[in-house]
N, C-alpha and C positions, 0 to 999 in steps of 0.2 A: 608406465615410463617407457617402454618398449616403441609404444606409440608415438610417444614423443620426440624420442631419438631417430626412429625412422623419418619423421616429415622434417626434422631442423638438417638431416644428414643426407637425405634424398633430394637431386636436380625437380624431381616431378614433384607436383602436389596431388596429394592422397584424396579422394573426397571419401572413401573411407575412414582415413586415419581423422581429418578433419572432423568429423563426424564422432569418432569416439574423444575425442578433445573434448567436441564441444557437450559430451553428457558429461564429465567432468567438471565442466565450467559450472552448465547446471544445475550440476545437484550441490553446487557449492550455493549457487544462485537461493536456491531453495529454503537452506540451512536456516531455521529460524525466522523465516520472512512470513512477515504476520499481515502486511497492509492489503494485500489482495483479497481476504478474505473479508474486505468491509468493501471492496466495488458492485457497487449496480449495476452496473451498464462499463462492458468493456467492448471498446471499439478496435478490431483489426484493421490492419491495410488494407484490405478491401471495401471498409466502410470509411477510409478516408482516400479520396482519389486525390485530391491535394495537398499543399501545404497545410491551409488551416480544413477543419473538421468543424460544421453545423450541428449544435444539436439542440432537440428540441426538451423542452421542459415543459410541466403542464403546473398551473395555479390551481393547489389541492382546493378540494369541494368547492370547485366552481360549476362544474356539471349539477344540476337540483331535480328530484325528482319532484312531482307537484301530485297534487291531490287532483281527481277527474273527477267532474260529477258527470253522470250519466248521460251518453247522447251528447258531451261536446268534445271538444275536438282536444289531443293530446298536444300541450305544449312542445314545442324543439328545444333542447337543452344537451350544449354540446360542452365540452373537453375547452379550457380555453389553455391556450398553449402560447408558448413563448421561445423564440432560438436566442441563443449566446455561442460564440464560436471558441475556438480550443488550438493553440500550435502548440504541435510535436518539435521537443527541443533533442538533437543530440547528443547525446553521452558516448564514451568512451574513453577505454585505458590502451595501452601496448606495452606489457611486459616483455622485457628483451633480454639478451644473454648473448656473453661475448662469445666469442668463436674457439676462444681460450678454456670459458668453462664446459664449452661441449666435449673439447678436447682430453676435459680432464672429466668427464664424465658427470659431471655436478648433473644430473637429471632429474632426482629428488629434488634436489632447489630448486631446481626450473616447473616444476610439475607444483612446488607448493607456493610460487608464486600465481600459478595457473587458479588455481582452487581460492587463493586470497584473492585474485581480481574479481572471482568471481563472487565471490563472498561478498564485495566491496560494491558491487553491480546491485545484487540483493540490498542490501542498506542502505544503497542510492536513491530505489525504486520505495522501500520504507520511507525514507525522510521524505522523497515528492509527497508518495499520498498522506501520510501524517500532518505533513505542515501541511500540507491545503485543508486537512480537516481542520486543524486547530484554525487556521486563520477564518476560515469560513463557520468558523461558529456563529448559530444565531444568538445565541444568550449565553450569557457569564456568570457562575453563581460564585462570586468570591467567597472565599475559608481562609481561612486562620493560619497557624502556623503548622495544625496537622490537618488532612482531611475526617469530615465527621459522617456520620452516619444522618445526618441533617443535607447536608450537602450534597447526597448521593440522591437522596430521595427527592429534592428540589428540580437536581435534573431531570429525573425522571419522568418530574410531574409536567415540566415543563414541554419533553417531548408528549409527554399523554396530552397536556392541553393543546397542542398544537396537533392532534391525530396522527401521529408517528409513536411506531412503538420500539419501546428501550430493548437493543439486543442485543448488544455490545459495549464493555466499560472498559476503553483503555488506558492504560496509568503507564506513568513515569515511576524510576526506581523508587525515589522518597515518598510517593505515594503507596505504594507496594509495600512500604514500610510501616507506613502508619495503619495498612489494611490487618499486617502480621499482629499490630498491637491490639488490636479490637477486639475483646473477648469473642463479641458474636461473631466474625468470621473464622476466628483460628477454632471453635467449637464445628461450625459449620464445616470446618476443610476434612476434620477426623475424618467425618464422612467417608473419604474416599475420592473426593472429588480432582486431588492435585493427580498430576503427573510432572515426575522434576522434570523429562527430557522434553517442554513443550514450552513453549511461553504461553498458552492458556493453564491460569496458575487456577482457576475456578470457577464461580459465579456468585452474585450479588444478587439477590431480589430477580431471580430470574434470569438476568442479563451475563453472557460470559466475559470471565475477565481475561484481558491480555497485559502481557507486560514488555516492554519497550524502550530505551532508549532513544530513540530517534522522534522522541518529542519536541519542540523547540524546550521546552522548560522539562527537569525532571519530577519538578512538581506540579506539573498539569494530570488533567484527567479528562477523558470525553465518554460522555454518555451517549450514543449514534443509535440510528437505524440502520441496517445497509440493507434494505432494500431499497433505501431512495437518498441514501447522501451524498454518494462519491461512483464519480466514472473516472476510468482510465484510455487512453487515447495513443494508441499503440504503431505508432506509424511502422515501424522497424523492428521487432522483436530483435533481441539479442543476439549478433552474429558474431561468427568468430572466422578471421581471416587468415592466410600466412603471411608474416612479415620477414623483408628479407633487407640489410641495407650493405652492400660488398665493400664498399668505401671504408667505414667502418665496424666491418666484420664485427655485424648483431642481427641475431635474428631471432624468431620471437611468434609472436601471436597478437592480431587485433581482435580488440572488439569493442563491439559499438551496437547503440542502438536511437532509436528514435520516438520518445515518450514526453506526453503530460498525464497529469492528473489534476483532478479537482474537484470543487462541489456543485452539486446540482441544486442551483439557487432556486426560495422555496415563492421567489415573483421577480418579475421582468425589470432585468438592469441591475437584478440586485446580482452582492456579492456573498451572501450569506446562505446559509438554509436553517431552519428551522430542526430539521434532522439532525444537527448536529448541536450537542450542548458544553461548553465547556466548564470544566472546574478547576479554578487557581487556589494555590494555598503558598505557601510561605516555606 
């Protein structure tokens, strides 16, 4: 808070203090954010020199190898590949505070509006790549009013027959729910395997589970690879500014950033992938 009060009460701007701010924002940023951990391919500012970003995707087992009989000549068999482009949308908040509450010291408030934006930033960046996962499903295994143990292994199969392997099941809270009811998982969990302070709550068939909110449905599920479902497109990593307005005496903190995500369709012009499996229920 210390920090705080120095850069809203100081004429100069700190790029130290700024600096300690912004690991604050952070690790608020951090708190619980689960969707990074399913990107492939994440794209900095340096790999996007413009607005929109190129990227290339390749049509799984299109490369063959061939059988050689002796003495002829090796077939050419290449990569067949395909671009789709990607724009970096802006985000940003400005928590602000009157000139009144500096006066009366409220810096705690101000500090835990810091930590909420940031929190809020994290969630932001969850719902982008979530919904692009869900939307970008290649296949739908409808279920019932609970999720079954049928249901999971459908996806499964469905990424095994498509050559992508299950390595990730993320759920929604009623999902989560129905998982609790299953004899076999909650025998499974004894194990050992939960940690409460995480949202990976275990594993399925091999596959880690996560849990979520920031599903479009809370009764969706996605079976994923992430070695090949979802990239991130990072024009702007999360910055944090000083705001200052005299007029009416508010001052405060920006930030903003400059992000997409999405999926890495599994052929050319599509919008789907194949990496990605959905499961609805009721």
């Amino acid at each position: 808070m210390a920090k705080l009060y120095e850069l809203l009460t100081r004429d100069a701007e700190s790029e130290t203090i700024l600096t300690d701010i912004y690991r604050t924002v952070i690790e608020a940023v951090r708190t619980k954010l689960i969707g990074t951990n399913f990107i492939s391919r994440r794209y900095g500012p340096a790999d996007i020199p413009g607005k929109t970003l190129s990227i290339v995707a390749q049509t799984k087992n299109a490369l063959i190898v061939h059988q050689v009989g002796e003495g002829q000549e090796i077939p050419i068999s290449v990569d067949a590949v395909f671009n789709f482009t990607t724009t970096p949308l802006k985000y940003g908040v400005r928590p602000v505070v009157t000139r009144e509450m500096q006066e009366d010291s409220q810096f705690a408030f101000i500090e835990r509006n810091l930590r909420e934006a940031g929190y809020q930033f994290g969630r932001k960046l969850d719902s982008l790549i979530l919904t692009a996962a869900r939307a970008g499903a290649g296949q739908t295994v409808t279920g019932a009013a609970a999720i079954t143990i049928d249901n999971i292994t459908t996806a499964m199969n469905r990424l095994e027959a498509n050559d992508f392997m299950p390595t990730d099941f993320i759920i929604g809270p009623s999902v989560a729910q129905d998982l609790r009811n299953i004899d076999t998982f909650v025998e499974a969990n004894k194990a050992g395997v939960n940690d409460p302070s995480q949202s990976l709550i275990g594993t399925i068939f091999g596959m880690k589970v996560w849990t979520t909110n920031q599903l479009t449905n809370n009764t969706d599920a996605l079976a994923i690879d992430r070695d090949y479902a979802l990239y991130l497109a990072e024009k702007r990593p999360i910055t944090v500014e000083r705001y200052n307005d005299v007029t009416k005496q508010l001052d405060g903190i920006v930030l903003s950033s400059r992000w997409q995500a999405g999926i890495i369709p599994t052929a050319t012009a599509g919008t789907t992938t194949n990496a990605i499996q959905l499961i609805t229920t009721t």
